[in-house]
N, C-alpha and C positions, 0 to 999 in steps of 0.2 A: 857894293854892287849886288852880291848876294842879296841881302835884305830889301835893297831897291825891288830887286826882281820879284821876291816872296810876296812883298807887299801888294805887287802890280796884279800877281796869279790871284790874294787873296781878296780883291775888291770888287775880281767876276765872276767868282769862284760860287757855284752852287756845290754848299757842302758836304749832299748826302750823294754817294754812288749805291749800285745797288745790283747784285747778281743773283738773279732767283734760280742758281743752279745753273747758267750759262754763263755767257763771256758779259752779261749784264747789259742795260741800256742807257747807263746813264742816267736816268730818272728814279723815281720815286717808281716802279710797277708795283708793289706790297702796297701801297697806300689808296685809300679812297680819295685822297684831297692834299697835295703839298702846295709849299709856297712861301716866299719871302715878305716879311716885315721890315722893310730897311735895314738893322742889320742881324734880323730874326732871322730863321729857316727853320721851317716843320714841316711833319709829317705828322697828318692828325690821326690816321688810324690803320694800323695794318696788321694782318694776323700772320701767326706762326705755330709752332708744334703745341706750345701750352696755352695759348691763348689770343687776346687784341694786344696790340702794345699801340703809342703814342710817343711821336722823338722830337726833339728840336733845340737850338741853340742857338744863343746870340754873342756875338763878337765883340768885347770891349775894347782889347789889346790890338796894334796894328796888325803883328800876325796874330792868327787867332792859335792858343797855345791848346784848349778843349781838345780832344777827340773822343769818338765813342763806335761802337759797333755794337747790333745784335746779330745776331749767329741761331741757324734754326735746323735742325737735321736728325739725322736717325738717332743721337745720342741726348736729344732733349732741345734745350734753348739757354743759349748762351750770351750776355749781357756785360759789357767791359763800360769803363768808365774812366777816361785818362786824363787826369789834370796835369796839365802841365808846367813847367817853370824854369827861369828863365832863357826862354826862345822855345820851340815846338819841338824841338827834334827829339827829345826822349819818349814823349808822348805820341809822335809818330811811328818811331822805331816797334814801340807797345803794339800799336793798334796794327802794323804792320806783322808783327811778329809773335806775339803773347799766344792768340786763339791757333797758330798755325802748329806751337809748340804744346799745345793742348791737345790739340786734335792728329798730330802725328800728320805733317804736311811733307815731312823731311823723312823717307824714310833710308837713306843712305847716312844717318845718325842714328848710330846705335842709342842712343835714352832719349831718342823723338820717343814721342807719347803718342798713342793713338783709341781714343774715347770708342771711334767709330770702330774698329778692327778688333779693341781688346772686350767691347763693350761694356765696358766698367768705368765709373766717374770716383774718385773717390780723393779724400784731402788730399792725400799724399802725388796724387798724377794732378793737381791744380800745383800744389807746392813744386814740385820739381818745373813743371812748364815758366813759372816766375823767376826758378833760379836762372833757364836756359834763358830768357829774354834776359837778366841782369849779365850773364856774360855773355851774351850775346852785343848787349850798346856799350859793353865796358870795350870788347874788342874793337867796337868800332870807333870809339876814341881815342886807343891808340892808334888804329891806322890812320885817324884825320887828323892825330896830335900836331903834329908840323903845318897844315895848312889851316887847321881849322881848332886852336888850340879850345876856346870857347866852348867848345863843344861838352865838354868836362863838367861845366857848371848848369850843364842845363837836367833839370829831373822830370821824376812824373809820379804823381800820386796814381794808385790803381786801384778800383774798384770794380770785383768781377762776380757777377752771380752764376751759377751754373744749376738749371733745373733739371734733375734726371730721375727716373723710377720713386713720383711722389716727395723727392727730398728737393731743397733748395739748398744748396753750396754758396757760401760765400767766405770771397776773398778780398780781406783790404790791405793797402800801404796808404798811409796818410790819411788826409782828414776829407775826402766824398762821402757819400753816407748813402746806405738804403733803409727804406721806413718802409714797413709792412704795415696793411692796414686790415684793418680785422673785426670781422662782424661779433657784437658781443652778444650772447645767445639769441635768442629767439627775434630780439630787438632791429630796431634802424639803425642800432650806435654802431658806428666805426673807431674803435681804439686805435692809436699810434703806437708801432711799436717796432723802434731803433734796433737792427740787425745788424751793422757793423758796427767793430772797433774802429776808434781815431787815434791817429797818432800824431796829434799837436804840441805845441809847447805851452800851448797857452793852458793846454789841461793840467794840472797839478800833479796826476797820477804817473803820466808822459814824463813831466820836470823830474820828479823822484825817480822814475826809473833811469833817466838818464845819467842823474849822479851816482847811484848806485851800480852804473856801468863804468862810470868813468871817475872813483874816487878820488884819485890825485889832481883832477880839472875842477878848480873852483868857475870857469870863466865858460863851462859847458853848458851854459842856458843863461843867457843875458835878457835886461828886462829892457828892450829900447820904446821909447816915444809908448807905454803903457800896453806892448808887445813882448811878449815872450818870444825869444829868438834860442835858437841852437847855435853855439859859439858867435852868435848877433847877426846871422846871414839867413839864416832859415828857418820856418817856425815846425815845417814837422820835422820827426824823427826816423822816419822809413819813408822809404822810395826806391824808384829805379831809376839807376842814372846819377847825377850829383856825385860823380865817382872822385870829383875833388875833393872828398869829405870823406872817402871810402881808402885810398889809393896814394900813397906817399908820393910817386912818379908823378900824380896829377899835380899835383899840388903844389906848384914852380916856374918860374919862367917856361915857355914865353904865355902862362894863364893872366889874366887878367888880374893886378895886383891886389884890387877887392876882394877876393876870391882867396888872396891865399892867406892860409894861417903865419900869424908868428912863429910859434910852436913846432916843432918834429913832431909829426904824425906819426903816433906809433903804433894806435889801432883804428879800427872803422869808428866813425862817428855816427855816422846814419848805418843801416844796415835794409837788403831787402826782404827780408823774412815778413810774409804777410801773415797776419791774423788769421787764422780760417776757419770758419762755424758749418754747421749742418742743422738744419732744421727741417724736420718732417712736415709736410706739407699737410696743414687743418683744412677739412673744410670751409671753417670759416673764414679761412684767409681768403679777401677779395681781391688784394692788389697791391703789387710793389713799386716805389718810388725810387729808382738810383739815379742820383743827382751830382756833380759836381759841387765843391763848396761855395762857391757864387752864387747857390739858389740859397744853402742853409743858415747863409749870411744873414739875408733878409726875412727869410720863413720859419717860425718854429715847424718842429713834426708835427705837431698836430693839428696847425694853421693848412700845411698843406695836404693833407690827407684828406680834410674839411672838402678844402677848395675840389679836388680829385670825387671826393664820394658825392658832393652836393650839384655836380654838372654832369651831362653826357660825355663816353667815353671820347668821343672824335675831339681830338686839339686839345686833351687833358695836358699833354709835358707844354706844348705853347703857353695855355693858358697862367699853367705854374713861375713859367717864366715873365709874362707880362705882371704877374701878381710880386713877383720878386721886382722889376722892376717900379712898380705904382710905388713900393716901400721904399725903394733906393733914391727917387724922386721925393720921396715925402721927407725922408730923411737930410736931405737938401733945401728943403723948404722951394720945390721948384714941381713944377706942374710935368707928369707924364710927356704931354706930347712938347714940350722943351727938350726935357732928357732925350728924346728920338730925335731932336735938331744935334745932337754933340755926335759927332764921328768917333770912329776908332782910334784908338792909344788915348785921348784926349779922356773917351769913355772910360778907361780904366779909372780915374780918380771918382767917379761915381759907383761903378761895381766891377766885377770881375768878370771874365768868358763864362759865361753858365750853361752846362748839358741836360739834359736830362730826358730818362725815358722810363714813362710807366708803362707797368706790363699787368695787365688784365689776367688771373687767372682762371683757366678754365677747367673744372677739375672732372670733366667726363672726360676730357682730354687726357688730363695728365693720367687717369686709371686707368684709361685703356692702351695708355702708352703709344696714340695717337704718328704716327709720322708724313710730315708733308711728304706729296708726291716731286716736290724740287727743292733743295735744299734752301733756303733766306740765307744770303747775307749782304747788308746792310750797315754801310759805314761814314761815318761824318769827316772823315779823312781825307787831309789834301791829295786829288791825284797828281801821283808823279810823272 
């Protein structure tokens, strides 16, 4: 019944909501131009504290599992990226709750974070805001254990940029990816150049670390149908969420029997400890790419950085999307505008939910430490 309903919300559902520092209007106001593609939604251009940004995504799965938000205020510009897996709700809970434990929303919780009040960004206040969302959805599948045991097995990849005083911050779980694109000295060239860790199985480096967490598990990364699997149910190794993997309690009747190991759980299998880098912000840097893994499916970095530097900024993240899509169809041996005849869930066997949002740097902005007059935020999130 549930999913019937989900499904019905999701089929009239315009994606993006959007609060420029009010109760919001429900539209696209940040943008010069939105609008749907069948089962596309973008926003071709809007600005924020560091620069233009560009958003958009398209729905494979019958609920759509993507979400994402930018975030834009006295403390810089903030960039989430939430894949999700199996069913939305972890990737909801993220988009819901991740930036609020960043920015100190709570502040009747003693280790709320607060960017804006303490005015400092730094690894360790992104680290701790990822642990409070992990116990934050872990508690909420115990409370829905009984009614909504499933709940357990749903995750979410995260990919979060955080731009503040010239630095860029990033934070990953799983395999989203951002690509920074970069003027090479004096020239037209735009370099590709790959700023998150992945945490795949299919990567080799991922497989080794795994066993070397887990030496007594010969059976901790299986190779099915020419996929790398983590105990043969899931190919990354970090997330938020998947606390069936995490959490002996979970891991039991009444879960889904697929879901559960043979094995006593004796420690965490996945873990949510994100990656997180820092990079000082070059001049040359023109523009970042945070994508969802259903763009990097079909696009090398460099293909898309191409695609991104060789056209106008307005309808860059669309564009990236339709380009991912032309590949996903060719790969098919099937024409573009067939692929847009295939609906949702049906669409999964061709690609996967893909986000994506480029962000335009603008770096008189970022030195002079620029801040909008209303705060941006902007989210591709189911409203509740």
């Amino acid at each position: 019944m549930l999913e019937a309903l989900m499904s019905l919300l999701s089929s009239c559902w315009n994606p993006f909501g959007c609060d420029n520092g009010g109760g919001g209007d429900g539209g696209l106001g940040s943008f010069g131009s939105e609008g749907k593609d069948g089962l596309l939604w973008f926003g071709d251009l809007g600005r924020c504290a560091t620069g233009d940004f560009s958003m958009a995504v398209v729905q494979a799965n019958q609920v759509l599992e993507d979400q994402s938000q930018i975030e834009s205020g006295q403390f810089g510009t903030f960039v989430g990226i939430y894949d999700g897996h199996g069913g939305p709700d972890a990737a909801r809970y993220v988009c819901d709750h991740l930036f609020r434990h960043f920015q100190g929303s709570f502040p009747d919780e003693p280790r709320a974070l607060s960017a804006e009040t303490q005015g400092v960004v730094t690894c360790d206040t992104i680290q701790r805001a990822f642990q409070e969302t992990e116990e934050g959805f872990t508690a909420l599948v115990s409370e829905s254990w009984s009614a909504r045991p499933n709940i357990a097995s749903s995750g979410s990849c995260c990919l979060v940029g955080v731009i503040y005083q010239r630095t860029l911050y990033v934070a990953s779980l799983g395999d989203s990816r951002v690509v920074l694109g970069k003027k090479v000295g004096n020239t037209d060239v735009i370099a590709a150049i790959q700023l998150s860790a992945e945490h795949n199985a299919n990567i080799e480096s991922v497989r080794q670390e795994l066993k070397e967490l887990h030496p007594n598990d010969p059976q901790i990364v299986v190779l099915r149908h020419g996929v790398w699997r983590v105990k043969g149910l899931i190919q990354v190794s970090r997330s938020i969420g998947d606390v069936y993997l995490k959490h002996a309690r979970f891991n039991r009747e009444p879960l889904n029997p697929k879901f559960r190991l043979p094995q006593p759980l004796n420690m965490p299998i996945l873990t949510a400890n994100p990656a997180i880098t820092s990079h000082p912000i070059h001049p040359n840097d023109t523009f970042l790419i945070f994508a969802s893994d259903g763009l990097w499916e079909h696009l090398t970095n460099e293909k898309a950085v191409e695609i991104v530097h060789s056209h106008p900024r307005a309808g860059s993240a669309k564009r990236l999307i339709k380009a991912a899509l032309y590949e996903a169809a060719r790969k098919r041996e099937m024409r573009y505008s067939d692929l847009r005849k295939i609906d949702k869930e049906v669409r999964r066997h061709f690609h996967d939910d893909i986000t994506v949002i480029v962000l335009f740097l603008n770096h008189d902005l970022i030195s002079r430490g620029s801040v909008l007059d209303s705060p941006i935020s902007i989210r591709s999130a189911l409203e509740h």
